[in-house]
MARBA-459222 format. One record per atom (N, C-alpha, C, O, CB): atom name; residue in three letters; x, y, z; residue number from 1. Coordinates in Angstrom, 1 decimal. Glycine has a CB too. Layout:
BEGIN
+------+------+--------+--------+--------+-----+
| atom | type |     px |     py |     pz | seq |
+------+------+--------+--------+--------+-----+
|   CA |  Ala |      X |      Y |      Z | NUM |
...
+------+------+--------+--------+--------+-----+
***
This chain:
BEGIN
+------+------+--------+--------+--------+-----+
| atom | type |     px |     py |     pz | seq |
+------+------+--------+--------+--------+-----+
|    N |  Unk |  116.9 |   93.2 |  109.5 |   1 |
|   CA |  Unk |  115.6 |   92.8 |  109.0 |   1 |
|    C |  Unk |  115.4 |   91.3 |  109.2 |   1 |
|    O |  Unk |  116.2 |   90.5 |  109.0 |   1 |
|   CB |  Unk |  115.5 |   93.1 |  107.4 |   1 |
|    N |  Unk |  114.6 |   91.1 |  109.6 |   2 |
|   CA |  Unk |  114.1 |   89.5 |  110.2 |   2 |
|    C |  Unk |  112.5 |   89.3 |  109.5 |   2 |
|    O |  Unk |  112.1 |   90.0 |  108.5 |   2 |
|   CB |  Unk |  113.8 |   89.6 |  112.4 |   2 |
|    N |  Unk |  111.8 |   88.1 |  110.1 |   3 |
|   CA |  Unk |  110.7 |   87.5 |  109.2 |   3 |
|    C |  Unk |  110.0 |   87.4 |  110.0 |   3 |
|    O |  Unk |  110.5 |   86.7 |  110.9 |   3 |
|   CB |  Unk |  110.8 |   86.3 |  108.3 |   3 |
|    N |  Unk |  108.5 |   87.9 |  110.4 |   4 |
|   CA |  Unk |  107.6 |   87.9 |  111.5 |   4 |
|    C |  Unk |  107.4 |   86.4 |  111.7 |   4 |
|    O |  Unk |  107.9 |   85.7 |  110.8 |   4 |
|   CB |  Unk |  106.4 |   88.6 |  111.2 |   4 |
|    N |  Unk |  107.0 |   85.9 |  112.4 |   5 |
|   CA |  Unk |  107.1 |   84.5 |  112.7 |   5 |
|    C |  Unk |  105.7 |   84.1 |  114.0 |   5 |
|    O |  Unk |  105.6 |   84.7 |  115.1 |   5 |
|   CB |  Unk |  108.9 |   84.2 |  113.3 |   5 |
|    N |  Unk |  104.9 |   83.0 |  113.6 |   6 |
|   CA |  Unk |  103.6 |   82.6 |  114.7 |   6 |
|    C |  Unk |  103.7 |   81.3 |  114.8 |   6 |
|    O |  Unk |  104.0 |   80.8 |  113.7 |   6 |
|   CB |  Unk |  102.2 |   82.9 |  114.3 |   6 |
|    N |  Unk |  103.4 |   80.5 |  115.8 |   7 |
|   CA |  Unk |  103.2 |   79.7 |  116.1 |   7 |
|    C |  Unk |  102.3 |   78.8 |  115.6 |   7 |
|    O |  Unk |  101.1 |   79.0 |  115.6 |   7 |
|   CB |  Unk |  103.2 |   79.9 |  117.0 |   7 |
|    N |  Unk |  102.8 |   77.5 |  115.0 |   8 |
|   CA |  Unk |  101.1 |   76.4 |  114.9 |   8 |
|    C |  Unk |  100.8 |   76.2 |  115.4 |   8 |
|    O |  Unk |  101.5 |   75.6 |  116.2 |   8 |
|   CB |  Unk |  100.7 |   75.5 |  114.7 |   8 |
|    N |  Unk |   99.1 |   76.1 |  115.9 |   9 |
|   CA |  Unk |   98.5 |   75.9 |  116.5 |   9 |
|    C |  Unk |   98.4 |   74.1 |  117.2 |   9 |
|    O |  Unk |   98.5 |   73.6 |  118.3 |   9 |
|   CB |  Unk |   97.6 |   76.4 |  115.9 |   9 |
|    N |  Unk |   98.2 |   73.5 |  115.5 |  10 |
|   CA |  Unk |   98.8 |   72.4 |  115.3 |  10 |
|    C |  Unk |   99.8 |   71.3 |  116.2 |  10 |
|    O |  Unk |   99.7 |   70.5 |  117.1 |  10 |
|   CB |  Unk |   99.3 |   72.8 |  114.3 |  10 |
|    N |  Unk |  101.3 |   72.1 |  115.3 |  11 |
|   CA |  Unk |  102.2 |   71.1 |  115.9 |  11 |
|    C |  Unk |  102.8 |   72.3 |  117.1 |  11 |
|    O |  Unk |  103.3 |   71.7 |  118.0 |  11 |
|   CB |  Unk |  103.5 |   70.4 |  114.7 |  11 |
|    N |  Unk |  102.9 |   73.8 |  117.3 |  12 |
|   CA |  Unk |  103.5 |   74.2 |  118.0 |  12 |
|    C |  Unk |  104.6 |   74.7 |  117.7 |  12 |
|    O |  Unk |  105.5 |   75.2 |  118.4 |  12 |
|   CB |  Unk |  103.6 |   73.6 |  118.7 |  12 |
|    N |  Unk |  104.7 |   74.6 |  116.3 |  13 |
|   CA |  Unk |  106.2 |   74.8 |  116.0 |  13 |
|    C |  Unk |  106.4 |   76.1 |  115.3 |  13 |
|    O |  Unk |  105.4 |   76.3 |  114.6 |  13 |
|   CB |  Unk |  106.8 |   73.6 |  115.2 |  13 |
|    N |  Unk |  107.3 |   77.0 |  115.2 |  14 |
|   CA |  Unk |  107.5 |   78.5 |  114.1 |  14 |
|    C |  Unk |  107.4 |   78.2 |  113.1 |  14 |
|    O |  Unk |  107.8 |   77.1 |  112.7 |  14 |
|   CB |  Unk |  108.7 |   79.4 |  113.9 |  14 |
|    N |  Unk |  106.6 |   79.3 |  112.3 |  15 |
|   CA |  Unk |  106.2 |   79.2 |  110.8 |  15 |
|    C |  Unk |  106.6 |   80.4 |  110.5 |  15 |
|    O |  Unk |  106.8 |   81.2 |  111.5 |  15 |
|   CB |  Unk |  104.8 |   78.8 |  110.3 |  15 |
|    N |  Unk |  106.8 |   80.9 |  109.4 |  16 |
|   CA |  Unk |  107.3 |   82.1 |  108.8 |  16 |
|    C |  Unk |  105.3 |   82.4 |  108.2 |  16 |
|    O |  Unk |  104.5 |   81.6 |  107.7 |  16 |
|   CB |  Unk |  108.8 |   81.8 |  107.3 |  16 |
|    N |  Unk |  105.4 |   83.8 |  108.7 |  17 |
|   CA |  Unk |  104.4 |   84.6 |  107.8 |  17 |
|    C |  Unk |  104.2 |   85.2 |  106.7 |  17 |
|    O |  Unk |  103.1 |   85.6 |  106.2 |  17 |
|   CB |  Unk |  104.0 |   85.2 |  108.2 |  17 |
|    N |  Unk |  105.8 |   85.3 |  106.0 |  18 |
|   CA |  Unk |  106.0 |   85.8 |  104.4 |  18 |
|    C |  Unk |  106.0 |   87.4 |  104.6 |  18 |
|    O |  Unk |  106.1 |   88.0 |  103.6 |  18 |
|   CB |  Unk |  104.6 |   85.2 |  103.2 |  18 |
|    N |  Unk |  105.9 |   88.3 |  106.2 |  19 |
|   CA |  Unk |  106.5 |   89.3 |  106.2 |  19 |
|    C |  Unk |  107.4 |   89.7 |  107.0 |  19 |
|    O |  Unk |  107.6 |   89.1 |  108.1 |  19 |
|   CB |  Unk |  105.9 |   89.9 |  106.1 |  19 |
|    N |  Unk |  108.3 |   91.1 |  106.5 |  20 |
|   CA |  Unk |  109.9 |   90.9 |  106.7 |  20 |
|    C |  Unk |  109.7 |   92.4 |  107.4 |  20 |
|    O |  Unk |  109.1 |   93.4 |  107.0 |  20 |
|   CB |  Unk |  111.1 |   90.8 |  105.1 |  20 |
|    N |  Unk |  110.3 |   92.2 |  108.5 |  21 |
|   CA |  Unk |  110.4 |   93.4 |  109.5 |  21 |
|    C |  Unk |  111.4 |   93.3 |  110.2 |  21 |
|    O |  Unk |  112.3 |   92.5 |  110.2 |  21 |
|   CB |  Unk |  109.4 |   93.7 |  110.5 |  21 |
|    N |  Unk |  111.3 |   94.7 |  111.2 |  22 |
|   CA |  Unk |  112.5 |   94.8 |  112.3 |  22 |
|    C |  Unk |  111.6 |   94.4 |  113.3 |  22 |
|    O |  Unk |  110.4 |   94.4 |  113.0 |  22 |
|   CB |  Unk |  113.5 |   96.3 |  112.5 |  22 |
|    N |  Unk |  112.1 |   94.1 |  114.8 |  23 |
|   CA |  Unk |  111.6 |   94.3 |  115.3 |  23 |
|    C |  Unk |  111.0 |   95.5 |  116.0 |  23 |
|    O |  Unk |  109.9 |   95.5 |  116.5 |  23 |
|   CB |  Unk |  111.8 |   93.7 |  115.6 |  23 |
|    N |  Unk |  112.0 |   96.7 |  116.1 |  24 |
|   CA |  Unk |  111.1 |   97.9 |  116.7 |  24 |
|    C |  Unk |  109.9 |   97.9 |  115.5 |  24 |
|    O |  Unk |  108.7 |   97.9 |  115.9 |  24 |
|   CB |  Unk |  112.1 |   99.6 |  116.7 |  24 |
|    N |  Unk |  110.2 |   98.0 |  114.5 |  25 |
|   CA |  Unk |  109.1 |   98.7 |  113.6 |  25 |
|    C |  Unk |  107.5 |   97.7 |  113.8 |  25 |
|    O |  Unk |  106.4 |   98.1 |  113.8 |  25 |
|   CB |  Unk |  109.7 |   98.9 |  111.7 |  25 |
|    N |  Unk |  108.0 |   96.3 |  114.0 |  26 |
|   CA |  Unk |  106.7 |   95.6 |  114.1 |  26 |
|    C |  Unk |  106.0 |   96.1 |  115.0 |  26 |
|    O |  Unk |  104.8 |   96.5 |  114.8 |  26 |
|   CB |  Unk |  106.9 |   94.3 |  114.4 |  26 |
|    N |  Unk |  107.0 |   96.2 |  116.7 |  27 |
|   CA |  Unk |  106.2 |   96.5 |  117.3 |  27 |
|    C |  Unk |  105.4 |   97.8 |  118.0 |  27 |
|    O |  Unk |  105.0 |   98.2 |  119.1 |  27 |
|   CB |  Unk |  106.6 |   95.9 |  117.8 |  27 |
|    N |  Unk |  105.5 |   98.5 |  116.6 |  28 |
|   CA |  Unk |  105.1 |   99.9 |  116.3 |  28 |
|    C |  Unk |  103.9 |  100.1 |  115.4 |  28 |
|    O |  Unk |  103.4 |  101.1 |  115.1 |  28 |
|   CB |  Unk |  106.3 |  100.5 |  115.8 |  28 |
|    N |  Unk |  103.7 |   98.7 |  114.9 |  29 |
|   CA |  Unk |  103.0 |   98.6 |  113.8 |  29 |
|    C |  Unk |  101.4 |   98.9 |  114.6 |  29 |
|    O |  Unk |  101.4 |   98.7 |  115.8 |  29 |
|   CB |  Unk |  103.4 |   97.1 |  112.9 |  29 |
|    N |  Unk |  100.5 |   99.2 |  113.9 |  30 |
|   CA |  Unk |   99.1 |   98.8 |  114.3 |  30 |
|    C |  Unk |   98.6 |   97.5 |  114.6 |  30 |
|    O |  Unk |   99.1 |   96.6 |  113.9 |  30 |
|   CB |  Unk |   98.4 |   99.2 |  113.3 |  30 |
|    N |  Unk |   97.8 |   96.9 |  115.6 |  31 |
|   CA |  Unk |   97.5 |   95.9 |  115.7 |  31 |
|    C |  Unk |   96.7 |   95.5 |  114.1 |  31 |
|    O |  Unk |   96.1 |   96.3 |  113.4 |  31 |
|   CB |  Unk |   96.7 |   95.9 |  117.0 |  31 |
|    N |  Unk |   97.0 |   94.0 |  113.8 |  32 |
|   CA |  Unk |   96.2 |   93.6 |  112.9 |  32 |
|    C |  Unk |   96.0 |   92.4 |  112.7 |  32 |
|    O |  Unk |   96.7 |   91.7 |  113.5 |  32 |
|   CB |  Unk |   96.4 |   94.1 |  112.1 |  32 |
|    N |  Unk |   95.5 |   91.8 |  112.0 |  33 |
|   CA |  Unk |   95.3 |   90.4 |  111.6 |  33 |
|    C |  Unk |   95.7 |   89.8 |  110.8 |  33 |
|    O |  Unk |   95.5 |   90.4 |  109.7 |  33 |
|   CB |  Unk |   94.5 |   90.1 |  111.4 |  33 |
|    N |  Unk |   96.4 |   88.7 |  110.5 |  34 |
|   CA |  Unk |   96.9 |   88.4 |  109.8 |  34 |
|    C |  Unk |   96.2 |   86.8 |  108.9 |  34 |
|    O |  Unk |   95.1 |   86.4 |  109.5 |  34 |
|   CB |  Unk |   98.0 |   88.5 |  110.4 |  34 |
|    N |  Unk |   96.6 |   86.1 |  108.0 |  35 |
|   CA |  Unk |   96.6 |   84.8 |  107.8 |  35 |
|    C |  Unk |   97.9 |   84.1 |  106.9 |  35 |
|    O |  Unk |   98.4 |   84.6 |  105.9 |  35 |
|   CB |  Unk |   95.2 |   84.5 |  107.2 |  35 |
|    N |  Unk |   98.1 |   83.1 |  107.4 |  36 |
|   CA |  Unk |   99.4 |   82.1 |  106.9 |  36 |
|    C |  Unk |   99.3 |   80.8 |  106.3 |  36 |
|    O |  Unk |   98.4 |   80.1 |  106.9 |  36 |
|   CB |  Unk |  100.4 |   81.9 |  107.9 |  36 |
|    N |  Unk |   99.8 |   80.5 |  105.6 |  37 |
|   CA |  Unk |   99.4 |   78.8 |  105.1 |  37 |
|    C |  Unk |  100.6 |   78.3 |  105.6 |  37 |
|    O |  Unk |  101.6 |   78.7 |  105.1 |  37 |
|   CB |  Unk |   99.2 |   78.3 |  103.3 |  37 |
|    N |  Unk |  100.6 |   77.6 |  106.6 |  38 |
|   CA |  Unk |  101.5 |   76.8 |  107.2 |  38 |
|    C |  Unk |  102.0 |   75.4 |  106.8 |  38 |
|    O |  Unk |  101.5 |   74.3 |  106.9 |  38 |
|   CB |  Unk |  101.1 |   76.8 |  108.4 |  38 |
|    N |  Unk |  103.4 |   75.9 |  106.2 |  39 |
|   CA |  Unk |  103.8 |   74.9 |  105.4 |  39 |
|    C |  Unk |  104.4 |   73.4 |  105.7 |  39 |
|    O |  Unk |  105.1 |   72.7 |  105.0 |  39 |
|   CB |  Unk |  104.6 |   75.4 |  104.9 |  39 |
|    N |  Unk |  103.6 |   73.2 |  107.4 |  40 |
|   CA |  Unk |  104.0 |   72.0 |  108.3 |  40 |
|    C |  Unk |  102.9 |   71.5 |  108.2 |  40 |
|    O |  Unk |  102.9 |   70.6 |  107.3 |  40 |
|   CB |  Unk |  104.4 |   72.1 |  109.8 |  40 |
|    N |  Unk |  101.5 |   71.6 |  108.9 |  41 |
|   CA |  Unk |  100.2 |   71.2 |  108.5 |  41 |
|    C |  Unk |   99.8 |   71.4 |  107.2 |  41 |
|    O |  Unk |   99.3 |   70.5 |  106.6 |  41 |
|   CB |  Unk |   99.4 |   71.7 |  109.3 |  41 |
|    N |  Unk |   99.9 |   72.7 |  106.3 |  42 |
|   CA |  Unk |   98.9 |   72.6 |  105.0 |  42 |
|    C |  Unk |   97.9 |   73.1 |  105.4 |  42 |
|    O |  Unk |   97.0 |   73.0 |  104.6 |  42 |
|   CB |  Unk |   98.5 |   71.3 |  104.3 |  42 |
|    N |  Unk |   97.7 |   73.7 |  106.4 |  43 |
|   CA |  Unk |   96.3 |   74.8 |  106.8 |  43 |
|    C |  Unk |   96.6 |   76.1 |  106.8 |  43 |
|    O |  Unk |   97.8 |   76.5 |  107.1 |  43 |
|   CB |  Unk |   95.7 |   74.6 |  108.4 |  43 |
|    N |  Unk |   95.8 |   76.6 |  106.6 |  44 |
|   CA |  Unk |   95.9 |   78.3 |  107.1 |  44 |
|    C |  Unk |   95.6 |   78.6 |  108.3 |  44 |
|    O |  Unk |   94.5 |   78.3 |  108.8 |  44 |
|   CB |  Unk |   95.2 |   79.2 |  106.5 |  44 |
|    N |  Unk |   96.3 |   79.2 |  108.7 |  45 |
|   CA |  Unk |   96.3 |   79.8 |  110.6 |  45 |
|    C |  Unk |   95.6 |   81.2 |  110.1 |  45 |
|    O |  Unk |   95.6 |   81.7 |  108.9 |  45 |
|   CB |  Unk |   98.3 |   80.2 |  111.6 |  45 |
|    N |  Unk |   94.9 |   81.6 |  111.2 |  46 |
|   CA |  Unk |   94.6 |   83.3 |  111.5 |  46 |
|    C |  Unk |   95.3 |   83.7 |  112.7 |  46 |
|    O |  Unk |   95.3 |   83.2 |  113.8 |  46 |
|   CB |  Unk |   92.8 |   83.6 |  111.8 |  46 |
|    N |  Unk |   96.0 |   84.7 |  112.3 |  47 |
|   CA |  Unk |   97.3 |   85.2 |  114.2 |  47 |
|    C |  Unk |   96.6 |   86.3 |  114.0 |  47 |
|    O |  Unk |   95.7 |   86.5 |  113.2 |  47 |
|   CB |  Unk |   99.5 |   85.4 |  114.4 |  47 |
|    N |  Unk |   97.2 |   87.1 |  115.2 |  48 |
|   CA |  Unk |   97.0 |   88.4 |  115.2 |  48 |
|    C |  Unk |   98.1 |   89.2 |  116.1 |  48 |
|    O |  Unk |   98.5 |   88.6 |  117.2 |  48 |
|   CB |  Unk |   95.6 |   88.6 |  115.7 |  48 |
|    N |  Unk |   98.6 |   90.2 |  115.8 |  49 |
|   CA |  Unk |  100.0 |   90.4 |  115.4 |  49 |
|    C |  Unk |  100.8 |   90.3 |  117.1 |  49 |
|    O |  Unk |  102.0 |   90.1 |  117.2 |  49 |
|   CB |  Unk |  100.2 |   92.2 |  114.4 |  49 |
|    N |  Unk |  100.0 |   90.3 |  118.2 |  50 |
|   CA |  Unk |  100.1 |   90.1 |  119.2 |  50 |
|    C |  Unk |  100.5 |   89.1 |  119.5 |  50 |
|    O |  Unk |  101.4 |   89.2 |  120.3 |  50 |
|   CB |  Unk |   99.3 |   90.3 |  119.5 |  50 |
|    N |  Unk |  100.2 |   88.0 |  119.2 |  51 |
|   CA |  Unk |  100.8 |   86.7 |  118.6 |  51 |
|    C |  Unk |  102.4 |   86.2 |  118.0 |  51 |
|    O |  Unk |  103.1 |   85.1 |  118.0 |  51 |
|   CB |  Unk |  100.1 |   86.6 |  117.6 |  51 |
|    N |  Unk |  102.6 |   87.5 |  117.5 |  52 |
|   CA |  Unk |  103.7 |   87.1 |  116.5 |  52 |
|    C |  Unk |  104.7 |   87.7 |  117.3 |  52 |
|    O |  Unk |  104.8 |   88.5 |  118.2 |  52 |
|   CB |  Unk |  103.6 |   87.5 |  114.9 |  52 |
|    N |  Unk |  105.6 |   87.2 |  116.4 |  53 |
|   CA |  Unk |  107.1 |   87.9 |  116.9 |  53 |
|    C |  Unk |  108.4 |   87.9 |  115.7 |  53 |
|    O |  Unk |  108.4 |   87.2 |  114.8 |  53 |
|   CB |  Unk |  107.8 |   86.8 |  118.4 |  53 |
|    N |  Unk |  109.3 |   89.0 |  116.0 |  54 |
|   CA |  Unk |  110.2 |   89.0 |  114.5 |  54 |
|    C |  Unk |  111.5 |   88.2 |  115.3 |  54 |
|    O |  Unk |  112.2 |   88.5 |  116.3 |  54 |
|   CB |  Unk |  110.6 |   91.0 |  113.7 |  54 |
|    N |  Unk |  111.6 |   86.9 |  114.0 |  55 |
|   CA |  Unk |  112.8 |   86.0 |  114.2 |  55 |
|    C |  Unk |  114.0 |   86.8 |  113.2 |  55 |
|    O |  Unk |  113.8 |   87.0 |  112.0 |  55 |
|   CB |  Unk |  112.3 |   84.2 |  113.7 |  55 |
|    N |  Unk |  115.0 |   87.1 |  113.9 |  56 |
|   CA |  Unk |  116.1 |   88.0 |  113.0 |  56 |
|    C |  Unk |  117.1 |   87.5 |  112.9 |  56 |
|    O |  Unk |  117.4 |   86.8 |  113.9 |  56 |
|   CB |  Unk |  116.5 |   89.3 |  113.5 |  56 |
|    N |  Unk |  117.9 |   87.5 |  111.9 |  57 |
|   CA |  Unk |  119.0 |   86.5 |  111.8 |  57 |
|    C |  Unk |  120.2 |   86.9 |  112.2 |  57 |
|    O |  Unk |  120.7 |   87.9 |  111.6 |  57 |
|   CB |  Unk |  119.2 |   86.1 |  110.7 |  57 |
|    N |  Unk |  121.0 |   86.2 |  113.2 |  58 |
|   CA |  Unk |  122.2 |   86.4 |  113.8 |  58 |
|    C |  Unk |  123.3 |   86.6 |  113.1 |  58 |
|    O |  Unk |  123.8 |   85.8 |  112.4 |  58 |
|   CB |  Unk |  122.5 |   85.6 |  114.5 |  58 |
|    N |  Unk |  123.7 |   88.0 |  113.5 |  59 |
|   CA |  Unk |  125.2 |   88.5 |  113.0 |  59 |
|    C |  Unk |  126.2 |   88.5 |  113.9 |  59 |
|    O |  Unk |  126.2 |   89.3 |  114.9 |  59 |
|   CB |  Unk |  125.3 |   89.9 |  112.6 |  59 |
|    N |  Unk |  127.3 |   87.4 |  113.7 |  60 |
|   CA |  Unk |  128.4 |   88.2 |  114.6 |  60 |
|    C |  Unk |  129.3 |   89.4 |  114.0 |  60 |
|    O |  Unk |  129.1 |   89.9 |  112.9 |  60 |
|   CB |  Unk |  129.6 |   87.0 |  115.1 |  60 |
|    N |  Unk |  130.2 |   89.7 |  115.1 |  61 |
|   CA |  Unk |  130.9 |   90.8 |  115.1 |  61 |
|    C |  Unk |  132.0 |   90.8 |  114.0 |  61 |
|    O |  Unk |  132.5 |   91.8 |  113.5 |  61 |
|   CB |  Unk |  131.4 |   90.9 |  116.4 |  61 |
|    N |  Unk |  132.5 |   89.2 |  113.7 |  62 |
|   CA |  Unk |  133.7 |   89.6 |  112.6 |  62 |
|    C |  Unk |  133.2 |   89.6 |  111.4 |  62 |
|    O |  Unk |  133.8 |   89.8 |  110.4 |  62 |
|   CB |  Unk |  135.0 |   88.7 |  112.5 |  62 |
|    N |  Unk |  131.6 |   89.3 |  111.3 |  63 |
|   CA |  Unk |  131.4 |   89.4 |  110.0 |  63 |
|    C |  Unk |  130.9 |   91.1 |  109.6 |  63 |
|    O |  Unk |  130.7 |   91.6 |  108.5 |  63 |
|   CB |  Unk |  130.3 |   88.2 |  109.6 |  63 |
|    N |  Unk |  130.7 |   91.6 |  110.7 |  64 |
|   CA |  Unk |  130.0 |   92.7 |  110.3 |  64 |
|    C |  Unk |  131.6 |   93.7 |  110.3 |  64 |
|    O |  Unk |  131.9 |   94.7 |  109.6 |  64 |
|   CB |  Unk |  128.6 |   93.2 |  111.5 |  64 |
|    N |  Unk |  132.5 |   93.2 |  111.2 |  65 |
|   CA |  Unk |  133.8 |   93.8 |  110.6 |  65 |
|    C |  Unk |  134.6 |   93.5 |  109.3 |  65 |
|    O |  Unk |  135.5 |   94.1 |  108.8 |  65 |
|   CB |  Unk |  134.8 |   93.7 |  111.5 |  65 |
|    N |  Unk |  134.1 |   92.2 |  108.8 |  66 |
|   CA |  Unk |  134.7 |   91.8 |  107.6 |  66 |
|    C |  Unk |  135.9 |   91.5 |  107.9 |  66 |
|    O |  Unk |  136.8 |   92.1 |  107.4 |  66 |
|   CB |  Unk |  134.6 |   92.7 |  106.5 |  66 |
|    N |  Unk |  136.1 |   90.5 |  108.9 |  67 |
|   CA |  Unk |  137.0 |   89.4 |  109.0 |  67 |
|    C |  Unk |  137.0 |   88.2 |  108.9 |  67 |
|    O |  Unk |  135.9 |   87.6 |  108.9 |  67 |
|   CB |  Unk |  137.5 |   89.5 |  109.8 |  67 |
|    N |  Unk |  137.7 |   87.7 |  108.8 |  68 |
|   CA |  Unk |  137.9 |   86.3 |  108.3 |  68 |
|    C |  Unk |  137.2 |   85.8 |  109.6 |  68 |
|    O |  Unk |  137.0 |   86.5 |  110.6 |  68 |
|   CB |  Unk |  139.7 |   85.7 |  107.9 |  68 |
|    N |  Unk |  136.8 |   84.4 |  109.6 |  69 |
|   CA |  Unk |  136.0 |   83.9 |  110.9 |  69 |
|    C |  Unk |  137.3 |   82.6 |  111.4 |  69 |
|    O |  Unk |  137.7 |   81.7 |  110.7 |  69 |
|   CB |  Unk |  133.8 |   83.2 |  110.5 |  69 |
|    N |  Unk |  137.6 |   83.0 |  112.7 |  70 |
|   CA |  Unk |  138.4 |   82.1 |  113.1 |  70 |
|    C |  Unk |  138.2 |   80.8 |  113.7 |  70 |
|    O |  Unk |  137.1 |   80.8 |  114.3 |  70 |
|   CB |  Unk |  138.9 |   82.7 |  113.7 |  70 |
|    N |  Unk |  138.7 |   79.9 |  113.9 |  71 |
|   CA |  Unk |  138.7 |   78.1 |  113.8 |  71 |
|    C |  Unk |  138.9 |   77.8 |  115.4 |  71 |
|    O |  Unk |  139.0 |   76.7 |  115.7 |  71 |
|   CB |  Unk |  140.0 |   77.3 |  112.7 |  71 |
+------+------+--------+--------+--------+-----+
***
């Protein structure tokens, strides 16, 4: 599960949109529209989902085997 994520217009930089997906299922989702208050500028963006993309957080392998992580 990852956090859909759009670009500022602004500075250019990833903002979180406050929703949480996978990516297959996003990109399964219906086209739609969205709006975000971007907590770099203090504006609200309008994206549209075409736009966006799901940022997912990296798992390695010994954690998903539940090993100790080595040095």
């Amino acid at each position: 599960m990852g956090m859909v994520m759009v670009k500022c217009p602004q500075t250019g930089r990833a903002i979180p949109t406050g929703i949480k997906s996978d990516r297959e299922t996003f990109l399964r989702s219906i086209v739609f529209f969205g709006n975000t208050r971007c907590p770099i500028c203090q504006a609200n963006h309008n994206w549209f989902a075409r736009e966006a993309w799901v940022e997912e957080p990296i798992v390695r392998t010994a954690e998903i085997l539940g090993a100790a992580p080595s040095c």
